[in-house]
Backbone as CSV, one residue per row, in Angstrom:
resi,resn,N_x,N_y,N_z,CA_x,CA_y,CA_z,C_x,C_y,C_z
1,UNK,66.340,-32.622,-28.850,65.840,-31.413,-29.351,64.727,-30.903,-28.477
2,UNK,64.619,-29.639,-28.395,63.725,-28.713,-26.821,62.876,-27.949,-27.646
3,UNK,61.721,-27.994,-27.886,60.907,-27.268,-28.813,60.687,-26.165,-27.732
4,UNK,60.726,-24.691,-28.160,60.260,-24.112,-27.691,59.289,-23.635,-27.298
5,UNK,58.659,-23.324,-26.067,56.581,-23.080,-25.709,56.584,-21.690,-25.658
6,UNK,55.875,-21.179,-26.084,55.404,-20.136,-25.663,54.841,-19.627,-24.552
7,UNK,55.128,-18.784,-23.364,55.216,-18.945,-22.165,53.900,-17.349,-22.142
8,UNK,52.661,-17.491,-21.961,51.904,-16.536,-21.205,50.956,-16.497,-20.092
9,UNK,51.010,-15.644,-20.012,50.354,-15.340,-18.330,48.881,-16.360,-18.400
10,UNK,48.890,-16.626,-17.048,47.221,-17.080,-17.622,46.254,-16.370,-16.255
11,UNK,44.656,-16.338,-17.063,44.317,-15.450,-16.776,43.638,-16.542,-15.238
12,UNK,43.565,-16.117,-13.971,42.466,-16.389,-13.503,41.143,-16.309,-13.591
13,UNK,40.669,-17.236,-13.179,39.060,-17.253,-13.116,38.920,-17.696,-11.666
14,UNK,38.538,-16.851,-11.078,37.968,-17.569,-9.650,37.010,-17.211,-8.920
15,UNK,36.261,-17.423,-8.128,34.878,-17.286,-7.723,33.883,-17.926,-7.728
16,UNK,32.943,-18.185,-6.867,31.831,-19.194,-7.672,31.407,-19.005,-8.993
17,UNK,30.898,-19.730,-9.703,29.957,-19.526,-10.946,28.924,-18.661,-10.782
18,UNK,28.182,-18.139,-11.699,26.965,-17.373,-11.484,25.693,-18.101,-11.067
19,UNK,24.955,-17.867,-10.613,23.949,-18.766,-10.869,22.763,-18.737,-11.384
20,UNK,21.982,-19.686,-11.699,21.311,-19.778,-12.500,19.939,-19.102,-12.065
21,UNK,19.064,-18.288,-13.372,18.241,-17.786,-12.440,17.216,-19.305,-12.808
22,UNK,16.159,-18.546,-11.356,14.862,-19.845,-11.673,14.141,-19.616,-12.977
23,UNK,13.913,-19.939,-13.501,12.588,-20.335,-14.933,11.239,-20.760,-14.104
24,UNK,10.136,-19.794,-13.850,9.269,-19.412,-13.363,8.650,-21.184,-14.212
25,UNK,7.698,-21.911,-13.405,7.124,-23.057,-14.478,5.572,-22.494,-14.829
26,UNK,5.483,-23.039,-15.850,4.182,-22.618,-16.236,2.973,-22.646,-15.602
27,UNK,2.925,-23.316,-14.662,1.785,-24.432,-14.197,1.837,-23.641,-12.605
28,UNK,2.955,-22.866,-12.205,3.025,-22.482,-10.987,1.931,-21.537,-10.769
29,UNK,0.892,-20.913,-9.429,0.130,-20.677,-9.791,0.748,-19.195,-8.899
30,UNK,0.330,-17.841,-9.282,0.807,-16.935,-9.259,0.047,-16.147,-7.668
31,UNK,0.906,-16.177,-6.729,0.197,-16.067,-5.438,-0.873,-14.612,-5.071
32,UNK,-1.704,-14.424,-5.304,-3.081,-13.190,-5.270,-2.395,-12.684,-3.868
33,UNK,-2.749,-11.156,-4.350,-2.618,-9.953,-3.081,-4.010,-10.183,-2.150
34,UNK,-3.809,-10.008,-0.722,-4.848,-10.647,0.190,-5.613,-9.195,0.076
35,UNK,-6.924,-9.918,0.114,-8.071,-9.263,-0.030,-8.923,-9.402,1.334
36,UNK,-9.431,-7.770,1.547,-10.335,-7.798,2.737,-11.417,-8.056,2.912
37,UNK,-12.474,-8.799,4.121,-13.852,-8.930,3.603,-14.514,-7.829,3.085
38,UNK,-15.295,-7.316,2.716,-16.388,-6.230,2.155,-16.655,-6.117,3.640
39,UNK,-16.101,-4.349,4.011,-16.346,-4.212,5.125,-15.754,-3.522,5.974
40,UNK,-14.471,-4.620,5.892,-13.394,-4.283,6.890,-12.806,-3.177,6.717
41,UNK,-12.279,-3.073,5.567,-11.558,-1.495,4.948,-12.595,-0.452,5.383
42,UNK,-13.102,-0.347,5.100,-14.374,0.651,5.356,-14.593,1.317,7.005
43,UNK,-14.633,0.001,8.184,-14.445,-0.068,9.380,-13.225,0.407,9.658
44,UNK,-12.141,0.115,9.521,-10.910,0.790,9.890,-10.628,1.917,9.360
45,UNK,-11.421,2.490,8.235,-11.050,4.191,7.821,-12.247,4.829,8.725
46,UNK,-13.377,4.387,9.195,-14.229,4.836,10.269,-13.470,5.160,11.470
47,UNK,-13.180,4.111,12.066,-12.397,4.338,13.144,-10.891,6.049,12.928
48,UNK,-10.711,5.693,11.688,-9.119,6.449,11.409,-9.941,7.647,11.601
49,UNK,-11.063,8.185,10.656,-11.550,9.562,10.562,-11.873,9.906,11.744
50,UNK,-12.505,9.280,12.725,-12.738,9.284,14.262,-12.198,9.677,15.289
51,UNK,-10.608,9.123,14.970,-10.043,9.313,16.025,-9.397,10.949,15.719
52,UNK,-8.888,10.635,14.540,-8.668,11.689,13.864,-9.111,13.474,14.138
53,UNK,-8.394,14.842,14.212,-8.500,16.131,14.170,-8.464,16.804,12.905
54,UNK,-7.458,16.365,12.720,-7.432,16.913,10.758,-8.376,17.548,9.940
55,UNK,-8.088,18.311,9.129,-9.192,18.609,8.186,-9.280,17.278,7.254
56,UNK,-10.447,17.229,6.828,-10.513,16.154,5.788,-10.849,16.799,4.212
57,UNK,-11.162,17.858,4.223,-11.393,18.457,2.625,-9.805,18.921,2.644
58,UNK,-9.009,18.850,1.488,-7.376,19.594,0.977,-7.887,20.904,0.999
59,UNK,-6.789,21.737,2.116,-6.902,23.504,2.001,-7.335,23.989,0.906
60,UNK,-6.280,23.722,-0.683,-5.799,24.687,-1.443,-7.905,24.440,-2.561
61,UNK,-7.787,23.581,-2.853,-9.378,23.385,-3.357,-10.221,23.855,-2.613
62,UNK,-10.580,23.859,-1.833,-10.973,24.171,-0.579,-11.395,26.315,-0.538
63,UNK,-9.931,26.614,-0.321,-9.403,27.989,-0.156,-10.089,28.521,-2.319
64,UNK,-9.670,27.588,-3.288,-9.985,28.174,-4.683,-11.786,28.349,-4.679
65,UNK,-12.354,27.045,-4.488,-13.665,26.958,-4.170,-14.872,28.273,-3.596
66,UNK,-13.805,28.972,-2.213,-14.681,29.719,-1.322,-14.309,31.613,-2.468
67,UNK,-12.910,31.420,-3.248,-12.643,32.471,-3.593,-13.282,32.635,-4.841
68,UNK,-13.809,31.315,-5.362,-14.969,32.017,-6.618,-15.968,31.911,-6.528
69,UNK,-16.448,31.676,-5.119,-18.295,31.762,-4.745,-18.158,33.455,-3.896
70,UNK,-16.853,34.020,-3.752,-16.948,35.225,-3.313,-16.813,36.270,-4.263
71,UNK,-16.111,35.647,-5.681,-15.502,36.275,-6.695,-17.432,36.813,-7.386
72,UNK,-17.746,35.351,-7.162,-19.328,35.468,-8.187,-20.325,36.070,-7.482
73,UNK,-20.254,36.239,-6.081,-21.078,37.481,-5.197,-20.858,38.697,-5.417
74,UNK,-19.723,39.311,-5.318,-19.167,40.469,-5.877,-18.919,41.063,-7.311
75,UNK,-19.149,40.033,-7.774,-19.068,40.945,-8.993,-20.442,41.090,-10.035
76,UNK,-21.550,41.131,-9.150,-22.507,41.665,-9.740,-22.921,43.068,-9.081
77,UNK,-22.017,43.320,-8.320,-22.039,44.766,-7.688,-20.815,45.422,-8.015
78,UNK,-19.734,45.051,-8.061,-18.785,45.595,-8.528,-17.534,44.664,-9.773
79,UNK,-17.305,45.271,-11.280,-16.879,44.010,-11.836,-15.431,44.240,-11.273
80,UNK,-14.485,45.416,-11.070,-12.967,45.015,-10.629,-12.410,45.111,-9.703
81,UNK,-13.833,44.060,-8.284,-12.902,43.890,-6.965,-12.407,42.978,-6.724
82,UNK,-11.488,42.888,-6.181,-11.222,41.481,-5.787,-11.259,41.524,-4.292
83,UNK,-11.538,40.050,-3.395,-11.462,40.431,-2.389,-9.962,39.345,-1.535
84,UNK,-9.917,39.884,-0.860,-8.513,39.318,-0.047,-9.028,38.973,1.095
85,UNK,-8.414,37.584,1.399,-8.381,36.453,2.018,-7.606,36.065,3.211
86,UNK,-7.915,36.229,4.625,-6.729,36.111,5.623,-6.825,34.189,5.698
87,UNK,-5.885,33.980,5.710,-5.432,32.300,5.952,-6.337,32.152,7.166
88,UNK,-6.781,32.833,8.352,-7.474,32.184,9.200,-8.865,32.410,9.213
89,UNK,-9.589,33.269,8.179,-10.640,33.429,7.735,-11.177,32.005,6.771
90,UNK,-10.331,31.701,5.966,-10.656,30.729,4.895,-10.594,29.546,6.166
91,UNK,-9.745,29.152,7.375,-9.662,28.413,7.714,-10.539,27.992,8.626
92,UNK,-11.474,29.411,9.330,-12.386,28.970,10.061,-13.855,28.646,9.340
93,UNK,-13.913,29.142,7.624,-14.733,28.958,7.364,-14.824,27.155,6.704
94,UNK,-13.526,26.615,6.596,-13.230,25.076,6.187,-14.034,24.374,7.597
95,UNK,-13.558,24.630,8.695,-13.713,24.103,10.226,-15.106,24.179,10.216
96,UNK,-16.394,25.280,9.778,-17.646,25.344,9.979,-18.192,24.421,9.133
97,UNK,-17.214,24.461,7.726,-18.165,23.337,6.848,-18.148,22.195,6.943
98,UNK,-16.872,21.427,7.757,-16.241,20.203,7.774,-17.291,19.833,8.819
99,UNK,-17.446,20.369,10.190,-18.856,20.308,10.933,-19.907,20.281,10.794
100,UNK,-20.524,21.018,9.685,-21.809,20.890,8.970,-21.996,19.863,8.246
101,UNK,-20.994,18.956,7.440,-21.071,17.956,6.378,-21.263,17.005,7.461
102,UNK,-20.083,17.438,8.689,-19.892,15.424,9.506,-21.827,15.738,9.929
103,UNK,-22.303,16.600,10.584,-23.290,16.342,11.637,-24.609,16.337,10.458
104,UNK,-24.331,16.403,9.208,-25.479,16.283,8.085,-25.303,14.527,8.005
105,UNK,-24.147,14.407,7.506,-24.049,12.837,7.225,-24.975,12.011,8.430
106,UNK,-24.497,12.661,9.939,-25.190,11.459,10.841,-25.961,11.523,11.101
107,UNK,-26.825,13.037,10.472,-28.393,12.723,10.599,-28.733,12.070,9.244
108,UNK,-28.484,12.529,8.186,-28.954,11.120,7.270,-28.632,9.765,7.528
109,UNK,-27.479,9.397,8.278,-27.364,8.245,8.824,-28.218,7.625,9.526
110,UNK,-28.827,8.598,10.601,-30.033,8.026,11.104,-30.891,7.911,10.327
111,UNK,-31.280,8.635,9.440,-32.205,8.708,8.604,-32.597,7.326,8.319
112,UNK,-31.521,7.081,7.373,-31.309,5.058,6.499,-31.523,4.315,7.709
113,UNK,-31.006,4.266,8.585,-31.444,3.149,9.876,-32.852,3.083,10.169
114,UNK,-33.395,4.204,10.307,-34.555,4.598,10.668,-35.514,3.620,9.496
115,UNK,-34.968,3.476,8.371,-35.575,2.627,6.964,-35.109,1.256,7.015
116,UNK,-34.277,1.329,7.977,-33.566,-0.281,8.086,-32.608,-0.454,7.171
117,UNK,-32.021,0.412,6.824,-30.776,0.391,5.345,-29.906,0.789,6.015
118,UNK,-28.813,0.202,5.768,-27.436,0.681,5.830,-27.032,1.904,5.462
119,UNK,-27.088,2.140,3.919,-26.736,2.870,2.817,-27.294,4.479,2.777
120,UNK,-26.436,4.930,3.190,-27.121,6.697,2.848,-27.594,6.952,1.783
121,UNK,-29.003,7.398,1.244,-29.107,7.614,-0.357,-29.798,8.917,-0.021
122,UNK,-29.644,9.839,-1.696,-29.918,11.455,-1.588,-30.856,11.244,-0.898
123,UNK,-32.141,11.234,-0.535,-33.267,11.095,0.284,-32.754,10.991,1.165
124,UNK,-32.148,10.404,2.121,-32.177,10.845,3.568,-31.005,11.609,3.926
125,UNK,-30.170,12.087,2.898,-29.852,13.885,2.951,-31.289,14.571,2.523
126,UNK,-31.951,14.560,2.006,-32.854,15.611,2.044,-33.835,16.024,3.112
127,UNK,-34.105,14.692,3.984,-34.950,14.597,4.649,-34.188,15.277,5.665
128,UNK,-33.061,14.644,6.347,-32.262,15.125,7.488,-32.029,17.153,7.230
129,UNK,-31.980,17.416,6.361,-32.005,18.665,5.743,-33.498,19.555,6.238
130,UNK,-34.308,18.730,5.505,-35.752,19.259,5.493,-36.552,19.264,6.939
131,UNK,-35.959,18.178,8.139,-35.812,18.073,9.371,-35.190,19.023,10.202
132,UNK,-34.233,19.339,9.872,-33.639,20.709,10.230,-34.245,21.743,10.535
133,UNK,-34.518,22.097,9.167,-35.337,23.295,9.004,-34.130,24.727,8.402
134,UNK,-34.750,25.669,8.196,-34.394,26.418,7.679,-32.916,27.267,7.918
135,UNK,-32.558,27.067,8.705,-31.328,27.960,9.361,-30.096,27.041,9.540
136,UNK,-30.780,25.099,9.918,-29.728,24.307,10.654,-29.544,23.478,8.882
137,UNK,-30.206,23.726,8.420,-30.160,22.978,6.865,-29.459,23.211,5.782
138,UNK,-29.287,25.075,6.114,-28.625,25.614,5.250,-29.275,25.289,3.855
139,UNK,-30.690,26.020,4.272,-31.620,26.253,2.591,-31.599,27.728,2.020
């Protein structure tokens, strides 16, 4: 007697297995992002601004800034003017200030050395200012 089987397809499976992920251990100690001395960062954005042409203040703040210190001049003489702005007007006036801030900073820079400090503090912007005098100080 021949029992009959039931005859179906069978399915493959083939491929490696998956594998297993790692299970992080508790005790492993979690490797820290490298840190620079106090210093270094600082030294290499010196150098960057240095070598650097660029403006360093953003146009568009920059360009809003000069149009409401012109907005608030004018309109105590007239309240509905407005005044209009050529792109290379706003741009030469960014270029005069960006020059005035760098060559203020490095006379207060001297300033702090001059005290034996590193550290620029308001005082030797004021002084480097008040050194100036009236026209190069912009009082």
């Amino acid at each position: 007697m021949s029992t009959a089987r039931k005859v179906s397809a069978r399915k493959s499976v083939g491929g490696k297995a998956p594998r297993r992920e790692k299970q992080p251990a508790e005790d492993a100690p979690t490797k820290k992002p490298h840190r620079f001395k106090p210093g270094t960062v600082a030294l290499r954005e010196i150098r960057k601004y240095q070598k650097s042409t660029d403006l360093l203040i953003r146009k568009l703040p920059f360009s809003r800034l000069v149009r409401e210190i012109a907005l608030e001049l004018t309109t105590d003489t007239n309240d509905e003017y407005e005044l209009r702005w050529q792109s290379s007007a706003i741009q030469a006036l960014q270029e005069a200030t960006e020059a005035f801030l760098v060559h203020l900073f490095e006379d207060a820079n001297l300033c702090a050395l001059h005290a034996k400090r590193v550290t620029i503090m308001q005082r030797d912007i004021q002084l480097a200012r008040r050194i100036r005098g009236q026209w190069h100080g912009a009082t």
